[in-house]
C-alpha positions in Angstrom: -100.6 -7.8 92.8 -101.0 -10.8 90.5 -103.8 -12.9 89.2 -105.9 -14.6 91.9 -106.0 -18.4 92.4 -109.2 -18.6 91.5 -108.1 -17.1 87.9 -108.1 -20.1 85.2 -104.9 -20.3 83.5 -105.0 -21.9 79.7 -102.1 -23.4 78.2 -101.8 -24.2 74.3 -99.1 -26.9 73.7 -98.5 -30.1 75.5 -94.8 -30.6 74.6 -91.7 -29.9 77.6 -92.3 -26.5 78.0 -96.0 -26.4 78.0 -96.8 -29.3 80.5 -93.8 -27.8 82.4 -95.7 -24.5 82.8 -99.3 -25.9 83.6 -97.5 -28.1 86.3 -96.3 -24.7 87.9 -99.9 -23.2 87.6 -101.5 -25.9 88.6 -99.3 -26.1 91.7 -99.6 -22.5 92.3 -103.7 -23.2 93.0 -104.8 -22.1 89.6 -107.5 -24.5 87.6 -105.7 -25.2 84.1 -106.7 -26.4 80.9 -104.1 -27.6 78.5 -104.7 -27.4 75.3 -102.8 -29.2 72.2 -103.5 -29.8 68.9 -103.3 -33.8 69.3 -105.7 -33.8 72.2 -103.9 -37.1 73.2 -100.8 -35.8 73.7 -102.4 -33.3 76.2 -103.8 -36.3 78.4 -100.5 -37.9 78.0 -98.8 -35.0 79.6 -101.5 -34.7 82.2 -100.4 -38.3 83.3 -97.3 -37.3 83.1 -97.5 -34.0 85.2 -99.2 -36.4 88.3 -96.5 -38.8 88.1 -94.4 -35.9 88.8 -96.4 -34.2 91.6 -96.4 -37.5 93.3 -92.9 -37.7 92.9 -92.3 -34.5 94.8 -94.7 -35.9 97.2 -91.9 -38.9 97.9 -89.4 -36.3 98.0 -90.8 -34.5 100.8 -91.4 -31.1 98.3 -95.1 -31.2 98.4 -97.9 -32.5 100.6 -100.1 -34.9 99.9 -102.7 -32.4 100.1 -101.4 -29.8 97.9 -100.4 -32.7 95.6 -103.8 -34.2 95.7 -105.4 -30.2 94.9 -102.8 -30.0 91.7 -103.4 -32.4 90.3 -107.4 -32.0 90.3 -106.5 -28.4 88.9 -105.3 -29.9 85.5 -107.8 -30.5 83.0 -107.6 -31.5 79.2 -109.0 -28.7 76.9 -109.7 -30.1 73.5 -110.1 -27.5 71.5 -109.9 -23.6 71.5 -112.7 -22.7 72.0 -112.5 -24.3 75.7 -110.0 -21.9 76.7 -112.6 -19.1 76.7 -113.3 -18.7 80.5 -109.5 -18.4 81.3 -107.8 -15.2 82.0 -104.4 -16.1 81.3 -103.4 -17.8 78.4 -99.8 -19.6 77.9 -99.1 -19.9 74.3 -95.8 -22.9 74.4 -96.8 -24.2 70.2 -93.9 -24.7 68.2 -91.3 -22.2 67.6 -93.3 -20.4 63.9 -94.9 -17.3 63.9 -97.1 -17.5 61.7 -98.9 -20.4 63.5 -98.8 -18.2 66.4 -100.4 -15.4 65.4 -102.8 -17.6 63.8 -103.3 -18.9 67.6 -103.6 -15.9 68.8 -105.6 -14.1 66.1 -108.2 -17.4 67.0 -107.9 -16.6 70.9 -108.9 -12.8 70.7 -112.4 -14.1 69.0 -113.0 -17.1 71.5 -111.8 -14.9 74.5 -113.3 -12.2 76.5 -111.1 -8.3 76.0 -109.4 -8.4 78.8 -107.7 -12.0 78.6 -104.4 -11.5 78.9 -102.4 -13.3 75.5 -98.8 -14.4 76.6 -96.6 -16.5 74.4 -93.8 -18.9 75.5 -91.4 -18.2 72.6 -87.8 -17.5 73.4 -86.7 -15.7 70.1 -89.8 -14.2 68.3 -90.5 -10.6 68.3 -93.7 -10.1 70.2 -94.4 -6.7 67.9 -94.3 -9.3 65.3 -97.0 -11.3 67.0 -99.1 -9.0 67.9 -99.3 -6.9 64.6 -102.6 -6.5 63.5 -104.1 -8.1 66.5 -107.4 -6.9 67.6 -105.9 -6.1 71.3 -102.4 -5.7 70.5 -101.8 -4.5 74.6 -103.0 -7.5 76.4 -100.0 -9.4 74.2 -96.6 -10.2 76.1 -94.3 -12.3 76.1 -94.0 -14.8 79.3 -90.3 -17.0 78.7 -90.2 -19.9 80.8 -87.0 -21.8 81.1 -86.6 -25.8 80.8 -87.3 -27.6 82.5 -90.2 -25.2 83.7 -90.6 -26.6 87.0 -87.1 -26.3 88.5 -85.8 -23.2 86.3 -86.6 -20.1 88.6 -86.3 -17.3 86.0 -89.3 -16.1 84.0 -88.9 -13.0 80.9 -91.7 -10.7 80.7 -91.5 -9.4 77.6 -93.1 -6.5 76.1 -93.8 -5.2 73.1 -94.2 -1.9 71.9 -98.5 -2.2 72.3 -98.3 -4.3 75.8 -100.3 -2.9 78.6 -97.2 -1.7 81.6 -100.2 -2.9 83.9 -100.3 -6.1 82.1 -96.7 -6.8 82.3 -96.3 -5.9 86.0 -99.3 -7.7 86.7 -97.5 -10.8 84.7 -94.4 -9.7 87.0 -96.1 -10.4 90.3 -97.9 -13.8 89.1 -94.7 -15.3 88.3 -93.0 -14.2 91.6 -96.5 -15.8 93.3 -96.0 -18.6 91.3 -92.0 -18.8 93.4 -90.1 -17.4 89.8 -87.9 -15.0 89.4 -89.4 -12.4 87.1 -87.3 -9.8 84.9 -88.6 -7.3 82.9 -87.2 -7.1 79.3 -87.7 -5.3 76.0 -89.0 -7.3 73.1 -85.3 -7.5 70.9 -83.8 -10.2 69.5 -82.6 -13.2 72.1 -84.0 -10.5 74.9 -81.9 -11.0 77.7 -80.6 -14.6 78.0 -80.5 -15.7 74.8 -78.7 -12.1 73.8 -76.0 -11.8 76.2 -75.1 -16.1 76.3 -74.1 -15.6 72.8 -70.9 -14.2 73.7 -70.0 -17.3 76.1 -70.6 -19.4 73.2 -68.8 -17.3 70.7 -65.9 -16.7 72.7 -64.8 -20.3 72.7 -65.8 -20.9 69.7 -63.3 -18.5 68.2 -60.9 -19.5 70.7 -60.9 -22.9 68.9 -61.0 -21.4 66.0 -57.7 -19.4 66.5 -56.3 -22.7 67.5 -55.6 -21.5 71.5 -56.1 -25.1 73.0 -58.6 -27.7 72.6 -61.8 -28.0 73.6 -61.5 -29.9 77.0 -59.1 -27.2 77.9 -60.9 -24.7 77.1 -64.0 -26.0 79.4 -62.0 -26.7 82.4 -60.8 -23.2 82.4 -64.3 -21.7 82.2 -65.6 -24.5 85.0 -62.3 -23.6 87.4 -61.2 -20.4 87.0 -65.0 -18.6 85.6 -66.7 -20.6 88.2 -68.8 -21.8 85.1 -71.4 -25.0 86.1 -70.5 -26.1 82.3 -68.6 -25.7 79.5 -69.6 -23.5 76.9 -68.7 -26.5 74.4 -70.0 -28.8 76.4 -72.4 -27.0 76.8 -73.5 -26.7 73.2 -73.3 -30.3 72.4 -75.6 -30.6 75.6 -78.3 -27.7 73.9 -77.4 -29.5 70.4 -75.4 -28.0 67.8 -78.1 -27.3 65.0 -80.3 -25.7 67.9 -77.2 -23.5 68.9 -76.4 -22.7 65.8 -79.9 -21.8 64.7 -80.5 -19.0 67.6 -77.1 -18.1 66.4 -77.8 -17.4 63.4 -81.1 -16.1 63.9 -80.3 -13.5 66.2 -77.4 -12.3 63.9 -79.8 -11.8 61.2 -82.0 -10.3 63.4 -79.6 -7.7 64.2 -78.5 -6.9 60.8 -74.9 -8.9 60.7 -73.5 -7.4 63.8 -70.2 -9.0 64.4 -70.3 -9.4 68.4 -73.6 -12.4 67.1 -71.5 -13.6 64.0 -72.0 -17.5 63.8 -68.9 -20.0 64.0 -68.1 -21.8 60.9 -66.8 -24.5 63.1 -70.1 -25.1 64.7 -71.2 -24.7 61.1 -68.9 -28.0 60.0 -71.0 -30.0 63.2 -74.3 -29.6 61.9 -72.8 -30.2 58.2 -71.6 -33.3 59.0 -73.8 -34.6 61.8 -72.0 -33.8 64.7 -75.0 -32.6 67.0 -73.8 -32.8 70.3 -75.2 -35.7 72.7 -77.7 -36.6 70.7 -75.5 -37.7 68.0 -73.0 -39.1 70.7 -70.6 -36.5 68.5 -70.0 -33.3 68.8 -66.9 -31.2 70.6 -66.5 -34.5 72.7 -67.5 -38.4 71.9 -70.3 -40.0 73.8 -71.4 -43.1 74.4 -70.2 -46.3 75.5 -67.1 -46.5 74.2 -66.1 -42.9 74.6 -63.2 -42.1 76.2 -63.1 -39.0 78.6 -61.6 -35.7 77.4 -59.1 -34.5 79.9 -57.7 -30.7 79.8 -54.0 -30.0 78.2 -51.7 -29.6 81.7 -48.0 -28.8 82.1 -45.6 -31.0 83.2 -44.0 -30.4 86.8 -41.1 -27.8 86.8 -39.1 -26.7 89.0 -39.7 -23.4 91.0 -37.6 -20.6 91.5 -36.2 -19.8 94.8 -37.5 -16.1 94.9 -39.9 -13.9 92.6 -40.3 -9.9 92.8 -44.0 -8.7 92.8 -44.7 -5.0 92.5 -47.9 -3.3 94.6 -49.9 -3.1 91.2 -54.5 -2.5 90.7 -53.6 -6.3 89.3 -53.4 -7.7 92.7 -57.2 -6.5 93.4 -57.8 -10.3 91.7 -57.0 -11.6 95.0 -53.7 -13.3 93.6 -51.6 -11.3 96.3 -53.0 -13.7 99.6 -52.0 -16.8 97.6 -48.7 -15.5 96.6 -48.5 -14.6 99.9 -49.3 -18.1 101.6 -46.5 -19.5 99.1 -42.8 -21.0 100.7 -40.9 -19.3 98.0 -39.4 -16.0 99.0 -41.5 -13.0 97.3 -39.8 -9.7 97.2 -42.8 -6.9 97.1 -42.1 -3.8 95.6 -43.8 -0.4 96.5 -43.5 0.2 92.8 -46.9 1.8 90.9 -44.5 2.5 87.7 -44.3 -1.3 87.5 -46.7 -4.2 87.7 -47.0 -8.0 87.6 -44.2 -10.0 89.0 -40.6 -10.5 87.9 -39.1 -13.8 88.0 -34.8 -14.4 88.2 -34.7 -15.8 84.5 -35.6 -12.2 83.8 -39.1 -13.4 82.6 -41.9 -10.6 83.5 -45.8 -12.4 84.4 -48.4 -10.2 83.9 -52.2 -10.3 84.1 -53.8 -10.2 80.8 -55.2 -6.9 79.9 -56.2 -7.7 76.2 -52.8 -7.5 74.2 -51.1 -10.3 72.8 -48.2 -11.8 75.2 -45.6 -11.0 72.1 -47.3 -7.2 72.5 -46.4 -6.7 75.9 -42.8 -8.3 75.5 -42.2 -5.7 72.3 -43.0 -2.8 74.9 -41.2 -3.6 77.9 -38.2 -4.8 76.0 -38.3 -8.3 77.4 -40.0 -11.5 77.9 -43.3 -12.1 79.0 -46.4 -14.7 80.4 -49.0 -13.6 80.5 -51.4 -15.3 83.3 -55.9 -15.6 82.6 -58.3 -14.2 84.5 -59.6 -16.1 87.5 -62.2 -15.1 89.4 -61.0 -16.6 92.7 -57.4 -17.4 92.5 -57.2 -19.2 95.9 -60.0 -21.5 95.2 -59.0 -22.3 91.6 -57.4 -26.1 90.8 -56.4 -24.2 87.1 -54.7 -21.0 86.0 -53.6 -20.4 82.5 -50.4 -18.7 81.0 -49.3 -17.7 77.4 -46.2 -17.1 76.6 -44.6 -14.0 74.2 -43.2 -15.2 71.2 -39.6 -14.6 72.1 -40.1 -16.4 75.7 -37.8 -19.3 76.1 -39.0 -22.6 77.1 -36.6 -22.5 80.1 -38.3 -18.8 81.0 -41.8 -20.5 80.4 -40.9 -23.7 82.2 -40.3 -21.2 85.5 -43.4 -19.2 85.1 -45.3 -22.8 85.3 -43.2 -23.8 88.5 -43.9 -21.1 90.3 -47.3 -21.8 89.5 -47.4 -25.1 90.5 -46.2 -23.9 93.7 -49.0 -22.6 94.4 -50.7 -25.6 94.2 -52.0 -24.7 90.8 -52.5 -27.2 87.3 -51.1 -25.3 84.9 -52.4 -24.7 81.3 -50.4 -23.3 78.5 -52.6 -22.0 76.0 -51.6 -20.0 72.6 -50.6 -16.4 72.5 -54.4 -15.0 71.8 -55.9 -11.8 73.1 -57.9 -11.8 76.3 -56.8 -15.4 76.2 -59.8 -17.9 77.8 -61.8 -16.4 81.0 -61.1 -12.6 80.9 -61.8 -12.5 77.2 -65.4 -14.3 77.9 -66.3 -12.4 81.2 -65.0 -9.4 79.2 -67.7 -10.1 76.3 -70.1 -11.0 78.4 -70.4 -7.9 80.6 -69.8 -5.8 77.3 -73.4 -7.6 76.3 -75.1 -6.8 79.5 -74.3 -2.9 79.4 -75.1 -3.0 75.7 -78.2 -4.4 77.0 -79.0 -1.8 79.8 -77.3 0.7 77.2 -80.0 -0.3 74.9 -83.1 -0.2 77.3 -83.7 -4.0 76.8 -83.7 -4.5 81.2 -81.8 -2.8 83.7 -78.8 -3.9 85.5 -80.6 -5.8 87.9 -82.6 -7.6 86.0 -79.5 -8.0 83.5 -78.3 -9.7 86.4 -80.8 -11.8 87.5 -82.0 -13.4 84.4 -78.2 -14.4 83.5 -77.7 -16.5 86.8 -81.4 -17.7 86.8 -81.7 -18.4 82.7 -78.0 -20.0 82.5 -76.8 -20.5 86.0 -74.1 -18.3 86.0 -72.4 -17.7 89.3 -72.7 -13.9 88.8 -74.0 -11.9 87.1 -71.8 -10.0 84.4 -72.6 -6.7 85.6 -71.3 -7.8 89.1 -68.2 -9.6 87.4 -67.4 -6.3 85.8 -67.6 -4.0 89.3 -65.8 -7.0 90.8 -63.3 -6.8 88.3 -62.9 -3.3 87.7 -65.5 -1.9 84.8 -62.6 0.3 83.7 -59.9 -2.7 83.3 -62.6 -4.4 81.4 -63.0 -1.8 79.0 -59.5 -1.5 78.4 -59.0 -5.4 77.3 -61.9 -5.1 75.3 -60.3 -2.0 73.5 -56.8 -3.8 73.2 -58.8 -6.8 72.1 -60.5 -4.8 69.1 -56.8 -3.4 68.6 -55.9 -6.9 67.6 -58.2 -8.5 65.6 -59.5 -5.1 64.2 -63.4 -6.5 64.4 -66.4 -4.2 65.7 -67.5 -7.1 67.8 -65.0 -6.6 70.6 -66.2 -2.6 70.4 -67.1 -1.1 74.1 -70.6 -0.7 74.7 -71.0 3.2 75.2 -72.3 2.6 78.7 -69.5 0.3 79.4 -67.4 3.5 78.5 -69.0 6.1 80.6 -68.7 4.0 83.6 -64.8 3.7 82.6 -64.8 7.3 82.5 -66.4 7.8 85.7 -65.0 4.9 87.7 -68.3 4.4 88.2 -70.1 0.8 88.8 -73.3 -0.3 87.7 -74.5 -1.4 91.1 -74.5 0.7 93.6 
């Protein structure tokens, strides 16, 4: 059971995030004081939380009545001190610990013992906050999401000294309050912040390595990983000196592990200025006089006639009903010895398990195209191929006709391992069992928190039972065959439910 409504809720910090949260409290029929150091920037987000409310009120999303009740529940605290009759208090100050355990430190004289202390911050240890606190268990952290109001997920973080009854107490308020709590372990990033770096830091080594460009890269992630954004895009959207920051930070924070190393081209950005929209430069140009970015696309070929498929575990990626719905003539083969498909230039397409293209041509003797992962292959407008290195361009040119065939836009990136989507859905579910693995949140919440903090259409634990945990685990081990780095290692959970053919959902 949570708090009641007739429990006060304090707020410290007026910015986004703070006036976000007291406009969710308020809402949720709890009195709130907001409290900020410039006691005119609190009334200034008070006016702005009403225009809001009534806004929602023109929308049809709130009543007048309701509306009329919220807004009466927010009041301006002007200092501290004022906060004392509250039982919940939502630290949202700037992003410095020091100056939030100083806060806090301050709170635990004004406030009665059994206020409950939560803190806003999305990358500070909250053992580091609540060392040397007076009442080290009513600390834990509460991670909102911007904007507050519309993002449903909510991190409850605890520390080693937080009070279980305080944190499932904190669980249930937020789920009154119409979030969706998770449960995580206070580590660096926590959930969100800890398994996103790998969709950052997948393309940003993808660039790196040359594969395609950026716009490519991006629509491949939007139509094939059934991504809302970008993960460029997406970074020049957060701001590159902010990305890189929580990069970096939660590298350090975990000692130089490779799977968080920073990107030295996202390094040359904030060098030179480049910060994303706010710069109107970044991966892409912005502005008035910017011209759109459109993805690399093959030419039209011609198709072949007839193509050989062989009944492989491949075709559980739903490619077989399009193949299927195709005009050309497709000779299926009851053949478990042999996979992918076989077109009449003597050109094998397979599905990308991690190797290099030129790998899998040296083992079967003979040319090969390799095709990305997509997670719907029917749906999909893209689909993207790399070619071995001793692949003709006539061989290459059929691969993309058959493709196109299929009604597909056809991308030819570089010969690079896991190539664009598998290598970041790959990474990403590595992250999430390394996660569980770890005790940071279970699966479920794993789950949860990545499509409610990010908006990602499933979860990565789900990706990776969709996909087969198993084939995952074996691109990630020919991934770390090729570049020879401990980042693409397999989480040890990852590796038992290979072993198993087990899932992580049942």
């Amino acid at each position: 059971m949570g708090l009641q409504q007739s429990d006060i809720i304090g707020i410290i910090g007026a910015g986004a995030m703070g006036a976000g949260i007291a406009q969710v409290a308020a809402i949720a029929g709890h009195k709130v004081l907001l409290n900020d150091i410039n006691s005119a920037a609190a009334k200034a987000a008070l006016i702005s939380i009403e225009k809001r409310i009534l806004r929602m009120v023109e929308k049809g999303r709130l009543n007048q009545v309701d509306a009329k009740k919220s807004i009466n529940n927010l009041n301006v605290a002007n200092q501290l001190e004022d906060l004392k009759p509250a039982k919940l208090i939502i630290e949202a100050a700037v992003e410095n610990l020091n100056i939030k355990r100083d806060i806090f430190a301050k709170l635990e004289d004004i406030c009665s013992k059994d206020t409950i202390l939560s803190t806003n911050t999305s990358s500070l240890s909250i053992n580091a906050i609540a060392s040397g606190m007076q009442r080290p268990q009513n600390i834990v952290g509460l991670h909102f999401f911007n904007p507050a109001p519309i993002m449903k997920l909510v991190e409850i973080v605890s520390g080693i000294e937080t009070n279980p009854i305080i944190a499932d107490l904190l669980y249930d308020t937020a789920s009154a309050w119409g979030k969706i709590p998770v449960h995580a372990k206070s580590t660096p990033g926590f959930i969100v912040n800890r398994v996103a770096r790998a969709f950052y830091g997948e393309a940003l080594n993808l660039l790196n390595e040359n594969a395609t460009d950026a716009a490519t890269i991006d629509t491949l992630l939007k139509t094939c990983g059934g991504f809302r954004m970008g993960a460029l895009e997406l970074t020049d959207l957060i701001g590159h000196d902010v990305n890189y920051a929580v990069s970096c930070s939660v590298y350090d924070a975990y000692y130089g592990d490779a799977r968080f190393k920073p990107s030295l081209i996202q390094k040359a950005l904030v060098d030179a200025g480049r910060l994303g929209r706010k710069s109107d430069q970044g991966f892409y140009e912005y502005g008035d006089t910017a011209k759109p970015a459109n993805p690399k696309v093959a030419k039209a070929q011609q198709a072949p006639k007839s193509f050989r498929a062989y009944a492989t575990l491949s075709f559980n990626h739903n490619m077989l009903p399009l193949l299927q719905s195709s005009e050309i003539k497709m000779e299926f083969v009851e053949d478990q010895s042999k996979r992918g498909m076989l077109l009449p230039s003597g050109v094998h397409l397979f599905f990308t398990r991690g190797m290099l293209a030129t790998k899998e041509a040296a083992l079967i003797g003979a040319p090969v195209v390799l095709l990305d992962l997509a997670t719907d292959y029917v749906k999909t407008s893209h689909l993207a191929i790399a070619a071995s290195d001793c692949c003709s361009q006539d061989q290459l040119n059929q691969v993309v006709g058959l493709l196109q065939a299929l009604g597909k836009k056809v991308c030819i990136i570089d010969d690079v391992a896991g190539m664009v989507v598998m290598r970041t859905i790959a990474m990403l579910a590595n992250e999430a069992a390394d996660a569980v693995n770890q005790n940071v949140a279970n699966a479920k919440d794993v789950d949860l928190a990545m499509k409610n903090g990010v908006n990602y259409p499933k979860g990565p634990l789900e990706w990776a039972d969709q996909i087969g945990v198993s084939y995952l685990a074996n691109v990630l081990e020919n991934m770390e065959d090729v570049y020879g780095e401990t980042r693409y290692r397999v989480s040890p959970l990852m590796q038992r439910k290979a072993i198993r053919g087990a899932n992580f959902h049942d």
